[in-house]
C-alpha positions as CSV (number, residue, x, y, z in Angstrom):
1,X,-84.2,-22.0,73.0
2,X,-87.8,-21.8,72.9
3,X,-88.8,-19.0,70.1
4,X,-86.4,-17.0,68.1
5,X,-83.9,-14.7,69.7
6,X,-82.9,-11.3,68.7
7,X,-80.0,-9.3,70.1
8,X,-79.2,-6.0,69.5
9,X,-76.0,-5.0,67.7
10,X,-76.7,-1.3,68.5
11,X,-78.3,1.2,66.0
12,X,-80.4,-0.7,63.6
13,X,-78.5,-4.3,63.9
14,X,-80.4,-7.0,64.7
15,X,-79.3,-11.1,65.4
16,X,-82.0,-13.4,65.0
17,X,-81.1,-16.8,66.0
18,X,-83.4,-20.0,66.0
19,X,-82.7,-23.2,65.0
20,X,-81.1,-23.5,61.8
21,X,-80.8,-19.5,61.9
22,X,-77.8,-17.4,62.4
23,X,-79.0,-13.9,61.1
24,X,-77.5,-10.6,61.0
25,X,-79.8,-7.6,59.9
26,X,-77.5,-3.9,59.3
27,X,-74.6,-5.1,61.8
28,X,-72.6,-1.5,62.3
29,X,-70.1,-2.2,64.5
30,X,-66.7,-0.9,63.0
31,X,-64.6,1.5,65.4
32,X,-64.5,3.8,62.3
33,X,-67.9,4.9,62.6
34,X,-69.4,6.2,59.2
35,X,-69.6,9.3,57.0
36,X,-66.3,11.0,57.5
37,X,-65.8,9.6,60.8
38,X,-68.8,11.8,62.0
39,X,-71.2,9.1,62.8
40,X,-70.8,7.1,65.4
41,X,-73.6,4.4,66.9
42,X,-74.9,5.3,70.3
43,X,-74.4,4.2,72.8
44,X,-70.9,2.6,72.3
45,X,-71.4,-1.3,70.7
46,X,-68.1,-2.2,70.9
47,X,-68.1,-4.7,73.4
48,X,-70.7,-6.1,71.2
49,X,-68.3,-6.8,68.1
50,X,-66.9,-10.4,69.1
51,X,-66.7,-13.6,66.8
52,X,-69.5,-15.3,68.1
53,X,-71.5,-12.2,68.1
54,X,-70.8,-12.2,64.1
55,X,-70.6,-15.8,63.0
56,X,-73.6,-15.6,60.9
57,X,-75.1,-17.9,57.8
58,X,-76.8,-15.1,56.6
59,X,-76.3,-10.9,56.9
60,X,-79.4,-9.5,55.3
61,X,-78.4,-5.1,54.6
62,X,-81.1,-3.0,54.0
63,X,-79.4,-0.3,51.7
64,X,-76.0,1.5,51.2
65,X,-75.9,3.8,54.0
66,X,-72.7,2.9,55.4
67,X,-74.5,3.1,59.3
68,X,-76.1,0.0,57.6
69,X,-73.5,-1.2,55.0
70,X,-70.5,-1.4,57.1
71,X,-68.1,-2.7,54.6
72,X,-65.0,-3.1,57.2
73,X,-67.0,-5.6,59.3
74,X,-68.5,-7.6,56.3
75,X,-64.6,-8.2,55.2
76,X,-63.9,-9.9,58.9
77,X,-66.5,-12.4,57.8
78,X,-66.2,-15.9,57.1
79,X,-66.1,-16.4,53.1
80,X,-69.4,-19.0,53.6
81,X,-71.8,-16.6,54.6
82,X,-74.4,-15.0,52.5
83,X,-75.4,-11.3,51.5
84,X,-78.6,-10.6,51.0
85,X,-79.4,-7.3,49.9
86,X,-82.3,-5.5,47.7
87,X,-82.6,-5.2,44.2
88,X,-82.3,-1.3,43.4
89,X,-82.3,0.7,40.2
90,X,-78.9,1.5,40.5
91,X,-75.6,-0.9,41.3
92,X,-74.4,1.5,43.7
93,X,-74.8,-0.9,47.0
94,X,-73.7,-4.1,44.8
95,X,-70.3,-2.4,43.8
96,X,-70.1,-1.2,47.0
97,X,-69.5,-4.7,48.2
98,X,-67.6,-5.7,45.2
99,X,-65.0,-2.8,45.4
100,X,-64.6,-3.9,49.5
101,X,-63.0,-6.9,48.3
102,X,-65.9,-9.3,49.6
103,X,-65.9,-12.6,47.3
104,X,-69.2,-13.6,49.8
105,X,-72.3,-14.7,48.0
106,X,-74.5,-11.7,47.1
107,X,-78.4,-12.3,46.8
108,X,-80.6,-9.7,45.2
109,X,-83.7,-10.1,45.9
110,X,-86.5,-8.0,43.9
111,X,-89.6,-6.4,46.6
112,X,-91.7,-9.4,48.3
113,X,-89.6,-11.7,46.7
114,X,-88.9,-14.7,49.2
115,X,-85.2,-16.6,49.8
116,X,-85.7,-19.5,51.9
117,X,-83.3,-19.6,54.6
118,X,-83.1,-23.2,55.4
119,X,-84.9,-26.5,54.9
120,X,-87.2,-25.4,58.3
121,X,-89.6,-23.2,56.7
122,X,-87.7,-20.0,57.2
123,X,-87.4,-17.4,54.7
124,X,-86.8,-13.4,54.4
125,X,-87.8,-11.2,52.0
126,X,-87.4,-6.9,51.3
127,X,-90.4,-4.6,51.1
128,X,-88.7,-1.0,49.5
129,X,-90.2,2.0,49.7
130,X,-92.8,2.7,47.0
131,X,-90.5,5.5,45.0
132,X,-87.2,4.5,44.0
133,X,-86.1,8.3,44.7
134,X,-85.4,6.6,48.2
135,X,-83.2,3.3,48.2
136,X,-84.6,2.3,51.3
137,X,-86.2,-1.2,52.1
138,X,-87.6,-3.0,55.2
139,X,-86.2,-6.9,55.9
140,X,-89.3,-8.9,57.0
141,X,-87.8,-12.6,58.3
142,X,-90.0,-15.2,58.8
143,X,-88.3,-17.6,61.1
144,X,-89.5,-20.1,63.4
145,X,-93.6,-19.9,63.0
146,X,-92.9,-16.0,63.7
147,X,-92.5,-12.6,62.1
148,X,-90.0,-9.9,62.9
149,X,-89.9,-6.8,60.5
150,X,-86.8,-4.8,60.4
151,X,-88.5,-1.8,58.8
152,X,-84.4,0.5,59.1
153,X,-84.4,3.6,57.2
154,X,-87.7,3.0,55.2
155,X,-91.1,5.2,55.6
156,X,-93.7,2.0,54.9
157,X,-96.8,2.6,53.6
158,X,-100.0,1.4,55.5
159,X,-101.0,-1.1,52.7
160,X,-97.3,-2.3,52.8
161,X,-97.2,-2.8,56.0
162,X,-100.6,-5.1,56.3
163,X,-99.1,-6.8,53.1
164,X,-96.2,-8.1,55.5
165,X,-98.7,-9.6,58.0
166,X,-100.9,-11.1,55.5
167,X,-97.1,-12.4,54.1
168,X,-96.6,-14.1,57.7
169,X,-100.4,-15.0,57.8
170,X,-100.5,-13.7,61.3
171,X,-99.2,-10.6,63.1
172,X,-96.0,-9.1,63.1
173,X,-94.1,-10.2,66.4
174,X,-91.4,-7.6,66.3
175,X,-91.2,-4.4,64.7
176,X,-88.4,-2.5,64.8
177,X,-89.0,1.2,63.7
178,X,-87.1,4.0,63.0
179,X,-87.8,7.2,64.7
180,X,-84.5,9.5,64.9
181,X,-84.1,11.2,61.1
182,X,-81.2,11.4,59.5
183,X,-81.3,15.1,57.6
184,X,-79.2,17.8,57.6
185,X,-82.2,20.1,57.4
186,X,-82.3,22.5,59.3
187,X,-79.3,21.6,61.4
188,X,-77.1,22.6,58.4
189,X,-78.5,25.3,57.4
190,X,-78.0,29.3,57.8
191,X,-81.3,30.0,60.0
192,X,-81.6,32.3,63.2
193,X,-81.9,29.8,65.9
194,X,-85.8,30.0,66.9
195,X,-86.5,28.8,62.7
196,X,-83.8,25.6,63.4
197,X,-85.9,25.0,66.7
198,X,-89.1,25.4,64.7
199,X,-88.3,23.4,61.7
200,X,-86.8,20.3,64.2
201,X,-89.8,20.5,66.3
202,X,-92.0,20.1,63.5
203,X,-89.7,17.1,62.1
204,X,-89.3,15.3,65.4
205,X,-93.1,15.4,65.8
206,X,-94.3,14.4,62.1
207,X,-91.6,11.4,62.7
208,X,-93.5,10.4,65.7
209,X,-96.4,10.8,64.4
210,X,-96.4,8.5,61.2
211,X,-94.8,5.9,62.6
212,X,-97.5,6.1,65.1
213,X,-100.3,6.2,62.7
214,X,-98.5,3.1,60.8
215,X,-98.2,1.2,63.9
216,X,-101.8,1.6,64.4
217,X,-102.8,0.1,61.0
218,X,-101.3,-3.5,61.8
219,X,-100.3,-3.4,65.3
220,X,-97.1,-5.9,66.3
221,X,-97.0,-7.6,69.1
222,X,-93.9,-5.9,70.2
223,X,-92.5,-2.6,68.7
224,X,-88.9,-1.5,69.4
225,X,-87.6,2.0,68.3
226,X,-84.2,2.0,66.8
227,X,-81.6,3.4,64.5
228,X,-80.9,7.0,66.4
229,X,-79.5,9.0,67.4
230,X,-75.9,8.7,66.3
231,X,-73.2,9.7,68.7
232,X,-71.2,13.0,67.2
233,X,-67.6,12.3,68.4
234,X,-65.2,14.7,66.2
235,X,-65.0,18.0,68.0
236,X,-66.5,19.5,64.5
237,X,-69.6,17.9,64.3
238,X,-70.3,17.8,68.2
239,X,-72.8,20.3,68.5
240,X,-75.1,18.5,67.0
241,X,-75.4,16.4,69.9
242,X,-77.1,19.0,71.1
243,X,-80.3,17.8,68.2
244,X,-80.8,14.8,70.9
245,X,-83.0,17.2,73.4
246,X,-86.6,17.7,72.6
247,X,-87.0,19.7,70.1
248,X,-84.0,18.1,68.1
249,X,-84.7,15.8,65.2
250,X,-82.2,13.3,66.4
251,X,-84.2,11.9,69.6
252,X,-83.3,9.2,71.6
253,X,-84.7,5.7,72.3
254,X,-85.9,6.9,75.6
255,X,-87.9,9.3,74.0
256,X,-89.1,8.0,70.9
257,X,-90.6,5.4,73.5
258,X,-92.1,7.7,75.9
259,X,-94.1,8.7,72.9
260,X,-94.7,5.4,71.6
261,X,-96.2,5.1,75.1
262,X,-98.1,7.7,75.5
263,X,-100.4,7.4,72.5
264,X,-100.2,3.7,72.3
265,X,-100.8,2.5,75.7
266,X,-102.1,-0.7,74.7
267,X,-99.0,-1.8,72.1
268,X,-96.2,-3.6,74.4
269,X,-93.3,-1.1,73.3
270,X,-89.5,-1.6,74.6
271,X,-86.4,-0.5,73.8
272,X,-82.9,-2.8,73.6
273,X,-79.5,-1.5,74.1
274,X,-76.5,-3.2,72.2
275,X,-76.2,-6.9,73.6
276,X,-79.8,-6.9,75.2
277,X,-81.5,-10.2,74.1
278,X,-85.4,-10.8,73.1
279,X,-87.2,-13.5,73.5
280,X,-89.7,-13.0,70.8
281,X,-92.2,-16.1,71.6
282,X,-92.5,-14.8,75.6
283,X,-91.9,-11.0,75.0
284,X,-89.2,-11.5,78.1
285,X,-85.5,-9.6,77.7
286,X,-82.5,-9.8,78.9
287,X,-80.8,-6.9,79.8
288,X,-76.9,-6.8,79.2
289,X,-74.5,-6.2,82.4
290,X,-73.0,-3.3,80.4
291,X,-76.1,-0.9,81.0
292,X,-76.0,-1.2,84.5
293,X,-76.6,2.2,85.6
294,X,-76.8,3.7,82.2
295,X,-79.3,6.4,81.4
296,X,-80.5,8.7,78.6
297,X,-80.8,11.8,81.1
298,X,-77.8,13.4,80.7
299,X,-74.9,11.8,78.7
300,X,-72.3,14.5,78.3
301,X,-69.9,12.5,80.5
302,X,-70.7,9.5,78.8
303,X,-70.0,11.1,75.2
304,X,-66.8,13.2,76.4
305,X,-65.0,9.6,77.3
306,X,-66.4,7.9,74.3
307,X,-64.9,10.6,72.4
308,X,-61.4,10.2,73.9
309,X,-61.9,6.3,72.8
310,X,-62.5,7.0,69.1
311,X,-60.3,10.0,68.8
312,X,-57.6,7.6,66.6
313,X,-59.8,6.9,64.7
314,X,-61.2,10.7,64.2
315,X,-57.5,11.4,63.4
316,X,-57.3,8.9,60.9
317,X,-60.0,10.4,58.3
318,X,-58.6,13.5,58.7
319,X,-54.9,12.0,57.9
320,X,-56.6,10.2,54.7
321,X,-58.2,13.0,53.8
322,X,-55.7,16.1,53.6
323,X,-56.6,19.5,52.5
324,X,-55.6,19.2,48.3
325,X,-52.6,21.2,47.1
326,X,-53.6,24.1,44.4
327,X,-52.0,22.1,41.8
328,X,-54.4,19.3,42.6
329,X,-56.7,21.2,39.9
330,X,-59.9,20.5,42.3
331,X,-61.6,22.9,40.1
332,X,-61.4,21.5,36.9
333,X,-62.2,18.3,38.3
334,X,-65.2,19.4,39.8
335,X,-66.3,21.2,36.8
336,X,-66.1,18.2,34.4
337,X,-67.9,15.9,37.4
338,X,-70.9,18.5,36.7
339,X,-70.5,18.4,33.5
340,X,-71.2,14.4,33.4
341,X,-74.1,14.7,36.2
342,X,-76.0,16.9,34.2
343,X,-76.1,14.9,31.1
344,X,-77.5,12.3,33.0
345,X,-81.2,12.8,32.9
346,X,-82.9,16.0,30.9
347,X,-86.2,14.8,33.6
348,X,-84.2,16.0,36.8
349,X,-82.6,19.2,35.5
350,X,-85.9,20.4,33.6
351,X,-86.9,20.3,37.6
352,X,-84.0,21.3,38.9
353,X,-83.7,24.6,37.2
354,X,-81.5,26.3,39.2
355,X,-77.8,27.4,40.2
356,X,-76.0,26.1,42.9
357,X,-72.9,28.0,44.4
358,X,-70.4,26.0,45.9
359,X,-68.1,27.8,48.6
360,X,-65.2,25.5,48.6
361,X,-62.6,26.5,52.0
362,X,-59.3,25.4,51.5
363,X,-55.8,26.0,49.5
364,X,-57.2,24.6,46.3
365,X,-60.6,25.8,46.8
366,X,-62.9,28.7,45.5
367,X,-65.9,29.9,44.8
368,X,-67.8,27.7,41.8
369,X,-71.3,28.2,40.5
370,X,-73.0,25.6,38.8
371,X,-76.2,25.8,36.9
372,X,-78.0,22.6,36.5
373,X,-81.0,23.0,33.9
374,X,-83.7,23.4,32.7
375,X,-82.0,22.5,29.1
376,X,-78.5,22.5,30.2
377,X,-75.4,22.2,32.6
378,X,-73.0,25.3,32.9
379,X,-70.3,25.5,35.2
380,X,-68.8,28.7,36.1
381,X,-65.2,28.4,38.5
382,X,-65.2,32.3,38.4
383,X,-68.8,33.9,38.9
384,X,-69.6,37.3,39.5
385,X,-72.8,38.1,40.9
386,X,-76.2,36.6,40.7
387,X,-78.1,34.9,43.2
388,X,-78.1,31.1,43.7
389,X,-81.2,28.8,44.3
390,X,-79.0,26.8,46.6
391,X,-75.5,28.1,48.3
392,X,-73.6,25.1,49.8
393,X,-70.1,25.5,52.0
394,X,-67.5,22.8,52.0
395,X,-64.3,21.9,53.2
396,X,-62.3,21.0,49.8
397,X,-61.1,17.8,51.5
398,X,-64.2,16.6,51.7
399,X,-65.0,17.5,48.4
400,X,-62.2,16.1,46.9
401,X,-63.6,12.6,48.7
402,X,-66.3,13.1,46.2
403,X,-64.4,14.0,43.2
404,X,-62.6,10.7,43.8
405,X,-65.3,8.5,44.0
406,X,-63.9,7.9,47.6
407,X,-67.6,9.0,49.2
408,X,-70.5,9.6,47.6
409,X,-72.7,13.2,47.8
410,X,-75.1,11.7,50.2
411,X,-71.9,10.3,52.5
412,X,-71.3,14.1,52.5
413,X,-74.1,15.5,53.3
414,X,-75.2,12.9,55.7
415,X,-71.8,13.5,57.7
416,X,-73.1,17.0,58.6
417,X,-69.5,18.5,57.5
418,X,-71.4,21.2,55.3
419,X,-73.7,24.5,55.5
420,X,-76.2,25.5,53.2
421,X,-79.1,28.2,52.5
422,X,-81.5,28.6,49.9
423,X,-83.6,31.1,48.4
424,X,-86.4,30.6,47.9
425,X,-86.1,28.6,51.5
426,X,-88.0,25.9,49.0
427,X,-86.5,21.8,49.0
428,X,-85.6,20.6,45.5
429,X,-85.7,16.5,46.0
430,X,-84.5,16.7,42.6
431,X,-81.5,18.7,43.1
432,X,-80.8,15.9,45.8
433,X,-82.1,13.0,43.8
434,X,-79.5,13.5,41.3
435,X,-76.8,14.2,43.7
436,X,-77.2,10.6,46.0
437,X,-78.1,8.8,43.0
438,X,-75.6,10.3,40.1
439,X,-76.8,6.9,38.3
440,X,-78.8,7.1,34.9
441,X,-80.6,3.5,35.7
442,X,-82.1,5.2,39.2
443,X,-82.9,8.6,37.7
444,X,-84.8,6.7,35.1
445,X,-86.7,4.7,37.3
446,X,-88.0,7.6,39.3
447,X,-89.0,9.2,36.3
448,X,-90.9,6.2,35.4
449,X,-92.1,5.6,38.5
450,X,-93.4,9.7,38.5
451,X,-94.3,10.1,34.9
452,X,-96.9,6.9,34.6
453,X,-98.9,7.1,37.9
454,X,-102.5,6.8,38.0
455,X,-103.5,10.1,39.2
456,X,-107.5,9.3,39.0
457,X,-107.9,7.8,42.4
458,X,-109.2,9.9,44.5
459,X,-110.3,9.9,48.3
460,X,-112.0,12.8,50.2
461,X,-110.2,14.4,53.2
462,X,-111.6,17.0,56.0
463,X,-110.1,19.7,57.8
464,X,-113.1,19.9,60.1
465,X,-114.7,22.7,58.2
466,X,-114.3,21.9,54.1
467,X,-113.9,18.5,52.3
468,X,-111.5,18.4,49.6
469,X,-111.5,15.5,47.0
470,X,-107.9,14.5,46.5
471,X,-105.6,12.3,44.8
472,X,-105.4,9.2,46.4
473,X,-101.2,8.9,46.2
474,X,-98.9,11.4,46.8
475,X,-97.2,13.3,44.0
476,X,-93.9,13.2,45.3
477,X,-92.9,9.4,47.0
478,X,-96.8,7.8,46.5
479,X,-97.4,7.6,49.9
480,X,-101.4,7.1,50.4
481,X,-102.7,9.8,51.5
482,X,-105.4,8.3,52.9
483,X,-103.5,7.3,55.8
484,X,-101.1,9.3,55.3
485,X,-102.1,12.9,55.7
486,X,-103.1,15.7,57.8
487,X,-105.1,18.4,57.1
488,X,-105.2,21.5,58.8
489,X,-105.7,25.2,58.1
490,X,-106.1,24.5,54.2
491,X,-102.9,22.7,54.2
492,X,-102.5,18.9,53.4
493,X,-99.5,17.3,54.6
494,X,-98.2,14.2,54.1
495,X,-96.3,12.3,56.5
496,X,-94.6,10.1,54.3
497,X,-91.0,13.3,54.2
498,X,-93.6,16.2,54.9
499,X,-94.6,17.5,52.2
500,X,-97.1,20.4,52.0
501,X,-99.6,21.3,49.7
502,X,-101.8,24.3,49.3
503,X,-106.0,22.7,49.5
504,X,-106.9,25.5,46.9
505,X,-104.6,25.2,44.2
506,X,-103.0,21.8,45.0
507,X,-99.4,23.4,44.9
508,X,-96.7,22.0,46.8
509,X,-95.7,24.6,49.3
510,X,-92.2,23.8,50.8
511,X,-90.3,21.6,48.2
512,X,-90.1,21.3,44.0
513,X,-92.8,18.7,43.3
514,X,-95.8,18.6,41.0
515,X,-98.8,19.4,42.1
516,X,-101.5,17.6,44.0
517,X,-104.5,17.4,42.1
518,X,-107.5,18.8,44.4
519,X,-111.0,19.9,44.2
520,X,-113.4,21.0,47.0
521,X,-116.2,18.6,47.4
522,X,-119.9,20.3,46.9
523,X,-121.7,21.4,50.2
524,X,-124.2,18.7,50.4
525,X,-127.7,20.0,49.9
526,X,-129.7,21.2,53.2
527,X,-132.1,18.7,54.4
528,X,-135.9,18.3,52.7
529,X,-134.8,19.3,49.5
């Protein structure tokens, strides 16, 4: 072997072998598929999923996403290999593990901190995104005399992504990057079909272009798009396959390369398919057998028998998770698990401030309101009237997942099994924050991490026509806005989750977040003078 090799396990899973290395980077192999048996990865990596294929030293998982945490396949492994993971706020992906069972040897590792792999010089280390409201990190692996950055599920900033070169002391030799989002906006949500095809335009394209404008800070030698789109098997969910066609936010490798392409002709871009092997010192691949004759164009055969594969498997959530009886007092339950939410940080419901209504289908189900903040938490299981901030329909067995600690909120909404509307049509990240997280140690590290920011560097920004002095980090998730934003039309946007922000009075226009703080830079005086 000359150089390290990396395989791909499909989706975001990456082997890196080289001497002394047996990696394994978000392996998601398990027939299951993830969140409510919705998710599936695409195309099919089952042939992939062999015991050489996962005897591994070392799995390295990005964050608890179970597309990247696939807590089945980590129990097949051998006892001797290692876990590494991220050190986040909150426990949640630690006792994931633990309550899998898994008696492996965990290794947290705080941001930048380096684990060395083997007595060769090799070591990895995690690079998290700069707000803990997202526990999402990047795996950078240093193996061999080279540099492969696994960036999965996190949005990067510019200086964080230079950091990881100067880490390497030399330039990235593989980048894999994530451009196929995972949100149930608008694709969820109660909108007349030209807004969906609006809003997913506008998402597919700010995707594209951030990670183009990131890749252009500290080009890699070789940059491979990843992680998307999932494959939606269950008859329920299927439509959303549909999301894969431009303008759908779920776009394919194909396409998310054709862009890559296009407006960086001069960065070597490629895209591997599960069991299709890189050869990172010569750039050279090997394609696997099983793609012979495979192609992005049109996949609705290819789905329809892939579907008929997994349909046990389909069956099988739906057998484990049965509609609850009335006397299974789903209700009450869900009452006292808002109760306890709310009491968990008086930061997130003073922003959250408003009621959520909660259509619930099924025998024990109902109609449930609950009002989160700004002071308290109320929850009303018989509400009459009134209009909710958010309205959210579920299926009670999915619910009752959550009530049970089976899932977590984000497993629900990332499984696509809901709808939702809300008016004001306005995102509340808190409402959300506190809803993935439902951890006091994370909702108190974002509200460090918001309340003590430096908001006196500034940088100056154009639209063409006016120049607006602005702070230098974002309000919401710190992205630098330097790099990170586009101005247009006396709107600033930041690329970082799209964020928009009024240039006159700094107010964030399409989500809850403080304001950005903004002044209009003098006209500079007329020549002579």
């Amino acid at each position: 072997m000359n150089g390290p090799l990396v395989t791909s396990l499909g989706h975001a899973g990456l082997r890196i072998d080289a001497p002394g290395l047996r990696m394994l980077c978000d392996p998601w192999m398990s027939p299951r598929g993830a969140f409510l048996g919705s998710w599936f990865p695409f195309p099919d990596n089952a042939h992939v999923r062999t015991p050489a294929m996962l005897d591994a030293d070392w799995v390295a998982i990005s964050h608890e996403h179970l597309d990247h945490l696939d807590l089945p396949l980590l129990q097949g492994l051998s006892p001797s290999t290692r876990l590494v993971i991220p050190r986040y706020p909150s426990r949640e992906m630690r006792n994931r593990i633990a309550g899998a069972g898994l008696r492996n040897v965990v290794i947290e590792l705080d941001a930048w901190e380096r684990l060395a792999l083997n007595d060769r010089g090799d070591w990895v280390t995690v690079i998290p995104e700069l707000s803990p409201m997202c526990h999402d990190a990047a795996i950078l692996v240093h193996v061999d005399g080279h540099a492969v950055l696994h960036t999965n599920d996190a949005r990067l900033s510019v200086s964080q992504l230079r950091r990881a070169a100067e880490e390497c002391g030399r330039p990235l030799d593989v980048m894999g990057v994530q451009m196929s989002g995972a949100s149930w906006h608008p694709i969820c949500y109660d909108y007349p079909p030209e807004v969906v095809e609006r809003i997913s335009s506008e998402k597919r394209l700010g995707k594209f272009r951030a990670v183009t404008r990131l890749l252009r800070s500290a080009p890699p030698k070789i940059v491979v798009p990843y992680a998307g789109p999932p494959a939606f098997l269950d008859p329920a969910v299927a439509h959303h396959n549909a999301a894969v066609r431009a303008p759908g936010i779920f776009p394919d490798q194909a396409q998310a390369l054709a862009f890559l392409r296009d407006r960086l002709p001069g960065q070597t871009s490629l895209y591997l398919l599960p069991g299709d092997r890189l050869h990172v010192d010569s750039g050279d691949v090997e394609r696997d057998p099983m793609w012979a004759g495979f192609s992005f164009d049109d996949t609705s055969e290819y789905l329809r028998a892939y579907a008929a594969r997994r349909a046990d498997e389909i069956a099988a959530v739906y057998a484990e998770l049965p509609d609850p009886p009335p006397e299974s007092r789903l209700g009450e339950r869900f009452r006292d698990h808002f109760l306890a939410l709310g009491a968990l940080s008086g930061y997130f419901l003073q922003r959250i401030g408003m009621t959520v209504r909660f259509e619930v289908v099924g025998r024990a189900g109902g109609t449930w309101d609950v009002r989160l903040g700004p002071e308290t938490t109320e929850v009303d299981l018989a509400p009459v009237g009134g209009t909710p901030g958010y309205h959210l329909t579920v299926e009670a067995r999915w619910l009752d997942a959550v009530l049970t600690g089976r899932i977590r909120w984000e497993d629900l909404f990332l499984s696509l099994r809901i709808r939702a509307s809300r008016d004001p049509d306005v995102y509340n990240d808190y409402l959300v924050g506190l809803l993935k997280h439902a951890d006091r140690d994370a909702l108190e590290a974002i509200e460090g991490y918001e309340t003590h920011r430096d908001p006196t560097e500034t940088v100056m920004l154009s639209d063409g026509e006016s120049d607006y002095v602005v702070s230098r980090y974002c309000p919401h998730a710190g992205e630098d806005l330097q790099y990170g934003a586009v101005v247009r039309d006396g709107r600033l946007r930041c690329l970082g989750h799209n964020f928009e922000f009024d240039l006159e009075t700094g107010t964030c226009l399409n989500a809850r977040c403080d304001p950005l703080q903004v002044t209009r830079a003098p006209a500079p005086l007329p020549s002579g003078r």
